[in-house]
PAGUZA-947723 format. One record per residue (C-alpha): residue in one letter; x, y, z. Coordinates in nm, 4 decimals, padded with zeros to 6 digits, m for minus. Layout:
N
   r          u          v          w
   A          X          Y          Z
...
% end
This chain:
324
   r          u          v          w
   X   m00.8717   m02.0640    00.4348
   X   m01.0799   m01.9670    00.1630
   X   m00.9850   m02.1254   m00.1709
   X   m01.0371   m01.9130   m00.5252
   X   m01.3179   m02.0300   m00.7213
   X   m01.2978   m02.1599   m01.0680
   X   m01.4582   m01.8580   m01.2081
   X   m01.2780   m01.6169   m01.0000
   X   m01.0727   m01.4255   m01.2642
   X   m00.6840   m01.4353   m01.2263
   X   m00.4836   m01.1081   m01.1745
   X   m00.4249   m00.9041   m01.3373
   X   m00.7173   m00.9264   m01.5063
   X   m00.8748   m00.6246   m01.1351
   X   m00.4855   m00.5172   m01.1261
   X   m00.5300   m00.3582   m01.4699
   X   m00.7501   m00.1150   m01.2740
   X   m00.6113   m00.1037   m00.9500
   X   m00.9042    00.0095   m00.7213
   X   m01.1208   m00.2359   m00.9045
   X   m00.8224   m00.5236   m00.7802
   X   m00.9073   m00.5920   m00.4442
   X   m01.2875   m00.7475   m00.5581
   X   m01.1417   m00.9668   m00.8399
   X   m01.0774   m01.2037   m00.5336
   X   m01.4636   m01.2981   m00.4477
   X   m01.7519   m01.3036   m00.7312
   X   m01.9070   m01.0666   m00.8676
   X   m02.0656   m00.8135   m00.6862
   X   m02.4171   m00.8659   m00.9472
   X   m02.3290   m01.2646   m00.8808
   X   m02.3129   m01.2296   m00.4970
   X   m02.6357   m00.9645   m00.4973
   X   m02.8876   m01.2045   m00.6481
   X   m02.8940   m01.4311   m00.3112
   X   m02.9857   m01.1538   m00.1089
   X   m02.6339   m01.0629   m00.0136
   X   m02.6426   m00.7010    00.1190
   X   m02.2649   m00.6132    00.2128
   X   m01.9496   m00.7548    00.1351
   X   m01.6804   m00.7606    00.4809
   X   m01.3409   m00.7043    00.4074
   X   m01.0253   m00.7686    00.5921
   X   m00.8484   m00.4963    00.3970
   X   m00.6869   m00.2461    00.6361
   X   m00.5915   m00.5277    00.8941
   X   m00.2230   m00.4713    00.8239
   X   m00.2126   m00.1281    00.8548
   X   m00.4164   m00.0889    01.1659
   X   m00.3049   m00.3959    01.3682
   X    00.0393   m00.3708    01.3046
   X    00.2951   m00.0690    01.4120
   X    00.5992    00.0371    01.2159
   X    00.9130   m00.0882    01.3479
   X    00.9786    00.3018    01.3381
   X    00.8583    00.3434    01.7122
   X    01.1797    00.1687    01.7673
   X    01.3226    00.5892    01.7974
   X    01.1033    00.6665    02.0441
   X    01.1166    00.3333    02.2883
   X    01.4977    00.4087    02.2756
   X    01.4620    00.7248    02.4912
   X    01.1864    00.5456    02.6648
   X    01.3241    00.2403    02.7967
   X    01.6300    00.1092    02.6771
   X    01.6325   m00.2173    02.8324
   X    01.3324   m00.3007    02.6648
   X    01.4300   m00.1545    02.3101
   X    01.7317   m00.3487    02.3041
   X    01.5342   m00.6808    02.3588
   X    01.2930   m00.5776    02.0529
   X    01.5806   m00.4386    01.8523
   X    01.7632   m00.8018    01.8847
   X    01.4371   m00.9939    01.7631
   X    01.4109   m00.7462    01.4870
   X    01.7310   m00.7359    01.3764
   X    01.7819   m01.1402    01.3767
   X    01.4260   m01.1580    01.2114
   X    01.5105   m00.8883    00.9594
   X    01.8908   m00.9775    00.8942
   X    01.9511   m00.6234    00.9689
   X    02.3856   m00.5790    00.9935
   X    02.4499   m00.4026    01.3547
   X    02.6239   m00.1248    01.2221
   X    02.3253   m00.0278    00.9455
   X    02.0531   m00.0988    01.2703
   X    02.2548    00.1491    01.5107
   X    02.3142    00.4158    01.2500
   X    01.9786    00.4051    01.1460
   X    01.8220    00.4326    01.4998
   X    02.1025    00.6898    01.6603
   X    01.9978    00.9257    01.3324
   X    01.6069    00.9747    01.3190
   X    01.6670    01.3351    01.2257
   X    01.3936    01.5875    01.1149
   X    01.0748    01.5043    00.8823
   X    01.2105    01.7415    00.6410
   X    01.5492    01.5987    00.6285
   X    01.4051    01.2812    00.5908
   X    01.1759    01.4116    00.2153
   X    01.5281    01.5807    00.1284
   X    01.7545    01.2686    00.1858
   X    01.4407    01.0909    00.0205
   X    01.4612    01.3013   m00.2894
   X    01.8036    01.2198   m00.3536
   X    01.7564    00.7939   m00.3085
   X    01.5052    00.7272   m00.5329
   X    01.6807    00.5006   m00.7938
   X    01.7572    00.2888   m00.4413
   X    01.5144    00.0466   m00.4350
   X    01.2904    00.0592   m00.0894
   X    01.4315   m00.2845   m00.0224
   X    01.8238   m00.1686    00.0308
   X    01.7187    00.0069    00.3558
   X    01.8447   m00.1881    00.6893
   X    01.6971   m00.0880    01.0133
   X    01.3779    00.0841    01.0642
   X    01.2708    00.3301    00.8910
   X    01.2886    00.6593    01.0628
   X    00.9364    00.8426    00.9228
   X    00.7673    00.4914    00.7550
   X    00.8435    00.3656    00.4045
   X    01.1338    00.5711    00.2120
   X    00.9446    00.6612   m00.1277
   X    01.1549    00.4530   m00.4075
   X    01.0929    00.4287   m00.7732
   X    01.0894    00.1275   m00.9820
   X    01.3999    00.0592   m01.3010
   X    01.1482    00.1626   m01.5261
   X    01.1176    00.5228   m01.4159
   X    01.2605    00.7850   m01.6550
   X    01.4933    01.0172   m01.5508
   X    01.2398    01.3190   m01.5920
   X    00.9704    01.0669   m01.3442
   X    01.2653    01.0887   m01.0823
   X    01.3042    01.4296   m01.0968
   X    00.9529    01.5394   m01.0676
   X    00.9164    01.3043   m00.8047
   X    01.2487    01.4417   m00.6083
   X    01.0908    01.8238   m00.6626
   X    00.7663    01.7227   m00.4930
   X    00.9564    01.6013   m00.1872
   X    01.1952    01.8712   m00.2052
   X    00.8811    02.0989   m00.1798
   X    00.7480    01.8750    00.0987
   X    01.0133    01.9130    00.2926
   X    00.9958    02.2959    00.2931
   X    00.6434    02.3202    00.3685
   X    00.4884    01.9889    00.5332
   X    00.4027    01.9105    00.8977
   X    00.4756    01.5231    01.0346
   X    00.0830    01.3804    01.1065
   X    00.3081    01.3348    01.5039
   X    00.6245    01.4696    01.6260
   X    00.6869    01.1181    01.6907
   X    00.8368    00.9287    01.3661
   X    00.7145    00.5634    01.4870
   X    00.3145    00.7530    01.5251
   X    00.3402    00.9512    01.2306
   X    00.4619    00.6413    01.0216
   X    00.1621    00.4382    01.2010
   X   m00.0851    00.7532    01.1069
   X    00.0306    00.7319    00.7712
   X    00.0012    00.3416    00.6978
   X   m00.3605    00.3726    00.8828
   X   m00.4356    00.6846    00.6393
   X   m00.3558    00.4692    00.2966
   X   m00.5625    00.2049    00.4399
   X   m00.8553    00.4035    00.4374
   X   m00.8099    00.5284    00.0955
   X   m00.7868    00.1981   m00.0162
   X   m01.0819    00.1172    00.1458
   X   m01.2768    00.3759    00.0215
   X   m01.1338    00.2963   m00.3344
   X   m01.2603   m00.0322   m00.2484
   X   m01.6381    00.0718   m00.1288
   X   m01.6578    00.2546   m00.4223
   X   m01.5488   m00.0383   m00.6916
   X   m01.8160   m00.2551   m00.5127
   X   m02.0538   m00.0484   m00.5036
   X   m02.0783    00.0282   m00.8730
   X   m02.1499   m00.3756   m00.8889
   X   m02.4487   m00.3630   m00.6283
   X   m02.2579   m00.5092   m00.3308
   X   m02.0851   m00.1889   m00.1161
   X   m01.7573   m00.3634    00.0969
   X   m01.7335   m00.2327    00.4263
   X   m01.3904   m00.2499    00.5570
   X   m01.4017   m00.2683    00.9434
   X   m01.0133   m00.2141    00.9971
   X   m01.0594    00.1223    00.8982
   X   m01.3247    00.2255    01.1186
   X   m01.2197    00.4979    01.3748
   X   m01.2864    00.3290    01.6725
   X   m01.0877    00.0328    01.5505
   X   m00.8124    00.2884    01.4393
   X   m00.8334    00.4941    01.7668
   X   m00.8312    00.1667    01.9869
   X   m00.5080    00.0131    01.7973
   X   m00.3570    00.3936    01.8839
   X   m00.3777    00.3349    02.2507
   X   m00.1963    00.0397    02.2356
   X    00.2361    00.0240    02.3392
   X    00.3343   m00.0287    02.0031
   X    00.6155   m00.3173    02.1389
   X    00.3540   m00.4489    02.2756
   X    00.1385   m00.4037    01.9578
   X    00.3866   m00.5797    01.6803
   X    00.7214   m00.7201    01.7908
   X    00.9148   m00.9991    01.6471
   X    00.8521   m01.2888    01.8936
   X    00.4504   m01.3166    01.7639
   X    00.2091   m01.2825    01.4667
   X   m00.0349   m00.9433    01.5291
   X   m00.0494   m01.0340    01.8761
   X   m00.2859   m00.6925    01.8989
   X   m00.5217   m00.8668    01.7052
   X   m00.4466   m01.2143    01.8286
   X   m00.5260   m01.0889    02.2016
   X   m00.8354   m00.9140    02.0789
   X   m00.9833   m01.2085    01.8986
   X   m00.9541   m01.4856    02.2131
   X   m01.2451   m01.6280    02.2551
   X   m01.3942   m01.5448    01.9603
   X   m01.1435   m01.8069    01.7147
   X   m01.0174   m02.0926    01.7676
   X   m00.7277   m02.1626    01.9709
   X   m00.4656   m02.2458    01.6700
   X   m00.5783   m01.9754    01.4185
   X   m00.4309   m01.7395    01.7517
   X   m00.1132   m01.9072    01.7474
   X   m00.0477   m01.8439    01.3850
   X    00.2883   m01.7375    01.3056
   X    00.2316   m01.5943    00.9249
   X   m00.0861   m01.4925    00.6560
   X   m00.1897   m01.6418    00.3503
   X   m00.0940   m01.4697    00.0313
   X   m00.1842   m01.4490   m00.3208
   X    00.1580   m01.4722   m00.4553
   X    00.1235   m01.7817   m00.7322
   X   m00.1751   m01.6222   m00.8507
   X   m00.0766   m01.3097   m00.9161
   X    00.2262   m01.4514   m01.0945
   X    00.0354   m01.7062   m01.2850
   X   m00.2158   m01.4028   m01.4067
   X    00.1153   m01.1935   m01.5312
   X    00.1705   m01.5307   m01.7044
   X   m00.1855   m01.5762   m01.8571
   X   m00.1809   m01.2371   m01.9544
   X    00.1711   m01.1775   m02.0705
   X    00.0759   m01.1057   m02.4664
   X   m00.1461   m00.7925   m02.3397
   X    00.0384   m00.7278   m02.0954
   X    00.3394   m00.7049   m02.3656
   X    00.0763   m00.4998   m02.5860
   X   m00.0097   m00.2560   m02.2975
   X    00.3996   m00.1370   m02.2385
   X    00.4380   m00.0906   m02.6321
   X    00.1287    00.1496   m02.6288
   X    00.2219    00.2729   m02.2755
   X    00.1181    00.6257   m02.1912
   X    00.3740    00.6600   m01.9708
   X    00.6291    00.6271   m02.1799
   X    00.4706    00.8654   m02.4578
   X    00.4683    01.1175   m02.1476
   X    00.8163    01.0530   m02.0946
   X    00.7370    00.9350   m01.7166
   X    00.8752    00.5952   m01.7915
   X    01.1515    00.3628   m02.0222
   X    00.9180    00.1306   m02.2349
   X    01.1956   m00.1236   m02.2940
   X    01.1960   m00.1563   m01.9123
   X    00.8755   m00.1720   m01.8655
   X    00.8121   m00.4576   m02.0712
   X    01.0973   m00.6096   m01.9627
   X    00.8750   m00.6089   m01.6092
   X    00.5575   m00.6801   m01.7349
   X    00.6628   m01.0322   m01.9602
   X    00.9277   m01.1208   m01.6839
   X    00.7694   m01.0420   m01.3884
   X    00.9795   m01.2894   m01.1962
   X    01.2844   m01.0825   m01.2256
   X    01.1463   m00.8415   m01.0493
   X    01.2743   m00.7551   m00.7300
   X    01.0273   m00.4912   m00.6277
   X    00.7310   m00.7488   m00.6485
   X    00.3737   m00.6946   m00.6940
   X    00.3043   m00.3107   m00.5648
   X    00.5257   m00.1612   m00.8093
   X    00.3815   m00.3318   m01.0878
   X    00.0537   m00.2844   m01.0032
   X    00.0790    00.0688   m00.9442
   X    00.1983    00.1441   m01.2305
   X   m00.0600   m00.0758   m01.4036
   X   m00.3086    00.1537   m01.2122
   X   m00.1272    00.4701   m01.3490
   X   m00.1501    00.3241   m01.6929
   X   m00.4898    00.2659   m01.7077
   X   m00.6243    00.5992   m01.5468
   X   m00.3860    00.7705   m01.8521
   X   m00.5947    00.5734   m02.1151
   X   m00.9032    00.6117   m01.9359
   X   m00.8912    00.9989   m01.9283
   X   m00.7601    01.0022   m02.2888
   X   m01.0583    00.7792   m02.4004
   X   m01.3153    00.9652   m02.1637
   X   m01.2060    01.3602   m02.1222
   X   m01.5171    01.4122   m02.0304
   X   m01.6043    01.1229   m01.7071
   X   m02.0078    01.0223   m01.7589
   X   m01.9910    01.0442   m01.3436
   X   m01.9872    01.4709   m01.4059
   X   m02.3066    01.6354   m01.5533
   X   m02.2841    02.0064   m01.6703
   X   m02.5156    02.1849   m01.4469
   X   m02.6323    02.5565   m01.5188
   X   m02.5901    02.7894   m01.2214
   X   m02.9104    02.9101   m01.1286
   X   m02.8388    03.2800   m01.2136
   X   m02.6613    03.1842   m01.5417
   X   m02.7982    03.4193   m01.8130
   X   m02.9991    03.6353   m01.6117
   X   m02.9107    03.9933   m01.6680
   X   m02.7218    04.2281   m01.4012
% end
């Protein structure tokens, strides 16, 4: 396990920009560059690639129902799912586009009240601090969605996989980018296409099920690893640092939700917000709402502090000013 350095800055101190996050958890990119370091490997993507949704759960139903009961027991003991929210959940997939609609209308329900797997991937959820005018721009988007976007598969448990793989790569490119700008470009091997495509052809009960830890990735790795790092059961986390940076930082962060752009743009409730940021502990969505928000946050006071980004040069067409 690799073990944070001493001068490895504490979250938030990356989460304050979120793409710049991810490489606040090795040195500097400058730091790392000066032994002759010429790429940074990153594990980011693992997750999303590796691991299916438990949304295929729909489709190995139809499939083979001895064998989706089996995986819907270990699920549902793992997950503490009730029997009557797992069934309902599973006997009514229903469209794409009823899915955005019903979406539009839950988004004050945080993600976590959902038993069962999700029929399309993650139901979009907003967090307390959300205004009521954030909600309802939110629930017009998905209304509009609904009317006029495709599922990435016909199948809900492939689309949802498509999607998490398609947010990895983002990231990662979000990532490359960051890294880049501090002489050490991260390459994130996850996201390749031939990893992606490769994890695609895989059953997905036979990809992520309850009874094993990425056994995908566990099976592709023997003889490569050692023996017990296979037969690991969970992943490490950076839970008590991220909660120790909130604490560290707690005066600015306090600052940051009393000058919040959001809430001048009336996107969120600046009372709750910094009820959040200075109690972070009480929150039940965790660390991706926060941080997203965070991200959100800075982005506003970037643009307002830089209109004009130094990355875009005014260029002249080359028939500018000539006469017709």
């Amino acid at each position: 396990m690799l073990h944070r350095s001493r001068r490895t800055p504490r979250a938030p101190g990356g989460a304050l920009g979120a793409p710049s996050r991810p490489s606040t958890a090795l040195p500097h990119g400058r730091r790392a560059a000066r032994p002759g370091a010429a790429l940074r490997l990153s594990g980011h993507g693992g997750d999303h690639a590796i691991v299916p949704p438990d949304a295929y759960l729909h489709a190995l139903w139809r499939r083979s129902p001895l064998t989706a009961l089996r995986v819907t027991n270990g699920f549902k003991a793992r997950g503490r799912w009730s029997l009557s929210a797992a069934a309902r959940t599973l006997l009514g997939t229903g469209s794409y586009s009823a899915w955005l609609t019903g979406a539009a209308a839950r988004l004050r329900e945080g993600a976590g009240t959902n038993q069962g797997p999700a029929p399309w991937g993650p139901r979009p959820a907003l967090p307390p601090w959300a205004s009521d005018q954030a909600v309802d721009l939110v629930a017009t988007a998905l209304r509009h969605a609904a009317e006029h976007t495709e599922p990435l598969d016909p199948d809900a448990g492939r689309h949802a996989w498509l999607l998490q793989m398609r947010e990895a790569g983002r990231g990662a490119a979000l990532l490359h980018e960051a890294s880049t700008t501090h002489g050490l470009p991260t390459d994130s091997p996850f996201c390749d296409d031939a990893v992606l495509i490769a994890c695609l052809t895989a059953r997905p009960h036979e990809a992520g099920h309850p009874w094993a830890y990425k056994p995908l990735l566990a099976a592709a790795m023997i003889g490569l690893v050692p023996e017990h790092i296979l037969q690991r059961t969970t992943k490490d986390h950076c839970g008590p640092d991220w909660y120790l940076g909130l604490r560290t930082h707690r005066r600015h962060l306090s600052d940051i939700a009393d000058t919040s752009h959001l809430a001048a743009a009336g996107l969120a409730d600046r009372e709750l917000l910094r009820r959040a940021l200075i109690s972070p502990d009480l929150n039940i969505g965790g660390a991706p709402e926060l941080e997203n928000t965070l991200g959100a946050e800075v982005w506003l006071r970037d643009l307002a502090a830089h209109p004009d980004p130094a990355h875009l040069v005014p260029r002249h067409h080359p028939h500018e000013g000539v006469p017709r």
